[in-house]
MMTF fields as JSON, N, C-alpha, C and O atoms, coordinates in Angstrom:
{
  "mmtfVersion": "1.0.0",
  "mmtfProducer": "UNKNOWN",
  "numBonds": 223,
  "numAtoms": 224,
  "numGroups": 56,
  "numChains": 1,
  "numModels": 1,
  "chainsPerModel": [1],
  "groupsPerChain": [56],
  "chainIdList": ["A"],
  "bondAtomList": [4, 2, 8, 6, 12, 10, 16, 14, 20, 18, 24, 22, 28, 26, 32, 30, 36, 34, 40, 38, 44, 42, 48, 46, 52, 50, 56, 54, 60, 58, 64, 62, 68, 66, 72, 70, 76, 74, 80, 78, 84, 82, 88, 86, 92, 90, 96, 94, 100, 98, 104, 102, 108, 106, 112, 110, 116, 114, 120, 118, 124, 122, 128, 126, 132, 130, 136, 134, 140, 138, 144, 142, 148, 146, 152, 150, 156, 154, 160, 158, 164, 162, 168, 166, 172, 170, 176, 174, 180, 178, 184, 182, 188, 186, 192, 190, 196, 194, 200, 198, 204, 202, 208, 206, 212, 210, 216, 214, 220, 218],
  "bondOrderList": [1, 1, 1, 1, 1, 1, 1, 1, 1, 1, 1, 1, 1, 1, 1, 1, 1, 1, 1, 1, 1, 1, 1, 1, 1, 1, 1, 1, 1, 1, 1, 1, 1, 1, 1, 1, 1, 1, 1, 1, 1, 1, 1, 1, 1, 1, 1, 1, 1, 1, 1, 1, 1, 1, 1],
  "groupList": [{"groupName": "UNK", "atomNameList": ["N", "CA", "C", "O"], "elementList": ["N", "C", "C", "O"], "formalChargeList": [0, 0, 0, 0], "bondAtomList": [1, 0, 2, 1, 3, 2], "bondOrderList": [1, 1, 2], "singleLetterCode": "X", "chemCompType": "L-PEPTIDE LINKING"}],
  "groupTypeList": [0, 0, 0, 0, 0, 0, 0, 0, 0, 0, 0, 0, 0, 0, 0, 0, 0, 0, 0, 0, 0, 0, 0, 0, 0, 0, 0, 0, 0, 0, 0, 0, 0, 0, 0, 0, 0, 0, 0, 0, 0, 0, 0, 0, 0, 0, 0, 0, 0, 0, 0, 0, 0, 0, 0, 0],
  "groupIdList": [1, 2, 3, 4, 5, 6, 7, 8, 9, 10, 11, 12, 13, 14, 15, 16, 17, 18, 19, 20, 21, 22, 23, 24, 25, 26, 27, 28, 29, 30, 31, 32, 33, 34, 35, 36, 37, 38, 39, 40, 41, 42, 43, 44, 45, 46, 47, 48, 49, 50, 51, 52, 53, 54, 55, 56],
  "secStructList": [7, 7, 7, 7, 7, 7, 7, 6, 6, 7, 3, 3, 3, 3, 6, 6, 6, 7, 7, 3, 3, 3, 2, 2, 2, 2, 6, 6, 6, 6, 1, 1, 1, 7, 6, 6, 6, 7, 7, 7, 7, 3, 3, 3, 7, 7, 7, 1, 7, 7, 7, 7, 7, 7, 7, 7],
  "xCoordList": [1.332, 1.54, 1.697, 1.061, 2.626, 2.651, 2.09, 2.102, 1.391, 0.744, 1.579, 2.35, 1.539, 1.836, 1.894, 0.719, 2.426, 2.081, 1.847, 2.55, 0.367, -0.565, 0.526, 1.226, 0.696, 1.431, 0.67, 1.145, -0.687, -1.803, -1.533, -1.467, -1.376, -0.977, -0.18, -0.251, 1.346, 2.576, 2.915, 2.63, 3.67, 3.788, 5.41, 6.32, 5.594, 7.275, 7.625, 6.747, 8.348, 8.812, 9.751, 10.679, 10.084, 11.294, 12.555, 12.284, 13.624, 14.901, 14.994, 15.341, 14.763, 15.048, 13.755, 13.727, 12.76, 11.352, 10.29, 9.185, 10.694, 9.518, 7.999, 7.095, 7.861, 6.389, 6.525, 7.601, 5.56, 4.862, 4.712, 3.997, 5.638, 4.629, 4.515, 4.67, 4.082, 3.154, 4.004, 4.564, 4.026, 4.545, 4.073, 4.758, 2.935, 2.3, 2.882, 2.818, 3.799, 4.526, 6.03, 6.629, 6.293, 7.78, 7.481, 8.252, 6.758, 6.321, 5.833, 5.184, 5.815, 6.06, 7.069, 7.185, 7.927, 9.715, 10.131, 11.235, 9.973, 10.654, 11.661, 12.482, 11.763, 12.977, 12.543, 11.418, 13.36, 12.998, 13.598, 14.825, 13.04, 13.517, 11.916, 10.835, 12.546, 11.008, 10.665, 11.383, 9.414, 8.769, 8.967, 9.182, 8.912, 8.986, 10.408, 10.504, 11.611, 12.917, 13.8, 14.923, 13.63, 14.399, 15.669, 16.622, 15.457, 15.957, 15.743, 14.656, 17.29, 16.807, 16.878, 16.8, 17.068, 16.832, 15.419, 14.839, 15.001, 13.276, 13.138, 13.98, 12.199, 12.213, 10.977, 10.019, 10.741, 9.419, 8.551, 9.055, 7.611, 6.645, 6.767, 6.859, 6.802, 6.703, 5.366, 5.273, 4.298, 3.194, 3.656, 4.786, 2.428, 3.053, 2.856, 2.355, 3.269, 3.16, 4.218, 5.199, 4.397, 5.137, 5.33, 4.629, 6.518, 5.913, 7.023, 8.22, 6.036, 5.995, 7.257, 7.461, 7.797, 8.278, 8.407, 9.222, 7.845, 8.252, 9.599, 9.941, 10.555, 11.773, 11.183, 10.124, 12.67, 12.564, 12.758, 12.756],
  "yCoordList": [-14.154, -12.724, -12.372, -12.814, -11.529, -11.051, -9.943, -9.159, -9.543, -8.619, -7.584, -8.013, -6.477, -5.208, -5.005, -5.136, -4.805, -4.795, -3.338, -2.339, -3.536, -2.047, -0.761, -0.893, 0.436, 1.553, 1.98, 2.5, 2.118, 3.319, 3.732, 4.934, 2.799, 3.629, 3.956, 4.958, 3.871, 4.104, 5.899, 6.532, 6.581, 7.609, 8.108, 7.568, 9.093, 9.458, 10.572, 11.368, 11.101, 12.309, 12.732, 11.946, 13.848, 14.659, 15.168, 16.177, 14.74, 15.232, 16.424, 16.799, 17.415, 18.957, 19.521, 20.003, 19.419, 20.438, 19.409, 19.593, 18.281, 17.446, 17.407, 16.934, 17.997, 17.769, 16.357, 15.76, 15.92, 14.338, 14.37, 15.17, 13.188, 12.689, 11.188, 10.435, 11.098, 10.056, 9.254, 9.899, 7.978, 7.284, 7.801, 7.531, 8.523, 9.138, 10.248, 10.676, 10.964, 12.431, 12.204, 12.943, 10.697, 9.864, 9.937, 10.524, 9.53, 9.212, 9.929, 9.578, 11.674, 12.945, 12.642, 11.92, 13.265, 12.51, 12.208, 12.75, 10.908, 9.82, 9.387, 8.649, 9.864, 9.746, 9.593, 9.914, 9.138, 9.619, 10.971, 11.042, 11.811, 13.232, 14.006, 13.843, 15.127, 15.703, 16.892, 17.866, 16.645, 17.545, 18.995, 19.732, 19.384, 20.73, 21.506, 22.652, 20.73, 21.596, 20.293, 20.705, 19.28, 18.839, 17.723, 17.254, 17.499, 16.836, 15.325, 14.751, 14.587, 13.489, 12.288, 11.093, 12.954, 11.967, 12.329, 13.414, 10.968, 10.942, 9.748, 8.85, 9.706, 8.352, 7.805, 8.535, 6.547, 5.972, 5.958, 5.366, 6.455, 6.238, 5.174, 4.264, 4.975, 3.403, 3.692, 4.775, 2.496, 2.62, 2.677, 2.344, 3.218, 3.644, 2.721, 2.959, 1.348, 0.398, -0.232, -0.006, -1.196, -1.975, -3.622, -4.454, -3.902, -5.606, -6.408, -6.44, -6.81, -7.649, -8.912, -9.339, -9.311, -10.644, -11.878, -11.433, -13.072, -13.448, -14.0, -14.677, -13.707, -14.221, -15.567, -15.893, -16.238, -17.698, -17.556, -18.557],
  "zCoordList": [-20.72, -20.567, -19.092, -18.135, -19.119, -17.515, -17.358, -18.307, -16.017, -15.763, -15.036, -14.177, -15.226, -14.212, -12.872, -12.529, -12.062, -11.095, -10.562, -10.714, -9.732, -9.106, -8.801, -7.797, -9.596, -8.735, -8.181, -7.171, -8.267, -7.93, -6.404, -6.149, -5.385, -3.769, -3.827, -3.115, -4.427, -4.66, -4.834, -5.851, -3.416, -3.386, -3.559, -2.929, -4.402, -3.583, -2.968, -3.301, -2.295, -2.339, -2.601, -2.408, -3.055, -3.572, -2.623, -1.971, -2.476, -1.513, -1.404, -0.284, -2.365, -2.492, -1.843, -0.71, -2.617, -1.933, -1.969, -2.48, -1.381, -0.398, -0.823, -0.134, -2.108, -2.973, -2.95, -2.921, -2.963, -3.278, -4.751, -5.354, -5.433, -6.793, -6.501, -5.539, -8.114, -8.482, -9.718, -10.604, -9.678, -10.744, -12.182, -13.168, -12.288, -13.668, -14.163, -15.315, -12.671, -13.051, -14.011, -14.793, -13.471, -14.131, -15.879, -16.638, -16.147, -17.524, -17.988, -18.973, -17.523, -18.447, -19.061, -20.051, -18.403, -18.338, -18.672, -18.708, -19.442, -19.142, -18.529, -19.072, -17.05, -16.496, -15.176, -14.796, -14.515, -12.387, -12.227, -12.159, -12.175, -11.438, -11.286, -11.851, -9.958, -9.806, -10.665, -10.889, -11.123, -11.953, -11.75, -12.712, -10.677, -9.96, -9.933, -10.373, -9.33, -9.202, -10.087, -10.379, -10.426, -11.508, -10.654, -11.275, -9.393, -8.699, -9.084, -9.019, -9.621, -9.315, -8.352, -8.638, -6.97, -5.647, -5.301, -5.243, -5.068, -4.818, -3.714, -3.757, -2.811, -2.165, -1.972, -2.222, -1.535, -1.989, -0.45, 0.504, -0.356, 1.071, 1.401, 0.576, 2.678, 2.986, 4.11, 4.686, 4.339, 4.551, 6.328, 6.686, 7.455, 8.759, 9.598, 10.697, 9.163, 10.332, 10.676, 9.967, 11.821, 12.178, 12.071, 12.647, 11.142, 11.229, 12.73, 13.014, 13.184, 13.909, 13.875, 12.738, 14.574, 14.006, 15.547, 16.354, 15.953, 17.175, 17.118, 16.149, 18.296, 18.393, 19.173, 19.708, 18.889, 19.056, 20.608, 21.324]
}
């Protein structure tokens, strides 16, 4: 069996009016669009760090 993988930190926001949802607001839905104005461009938080990489 395969397991799920964690949404729970998983944030998005909405292109039109910039409310934050939640992967739990999708599966009212059943669809990707935002709960609020019905938009469906949404984009996913990305966490606020920097990765690193050494050049050769």
């Amino acid at each position: 069996m395969e397991e799920q993988p964690s949404v729970e930190g998983v944030t998005y926001v909405c292109a039109r009016c910039g409310r934050e949802l939640r992967p739990q607001d999708f599966e009212l839905l059943h669809s990707i669009k935002c709960v609020y104005c019905g938009s469906k461009i949404v984009y996913k938080v990305r966490k606020p760090y920097v990765k690193r990489i050494k050049a050769i």
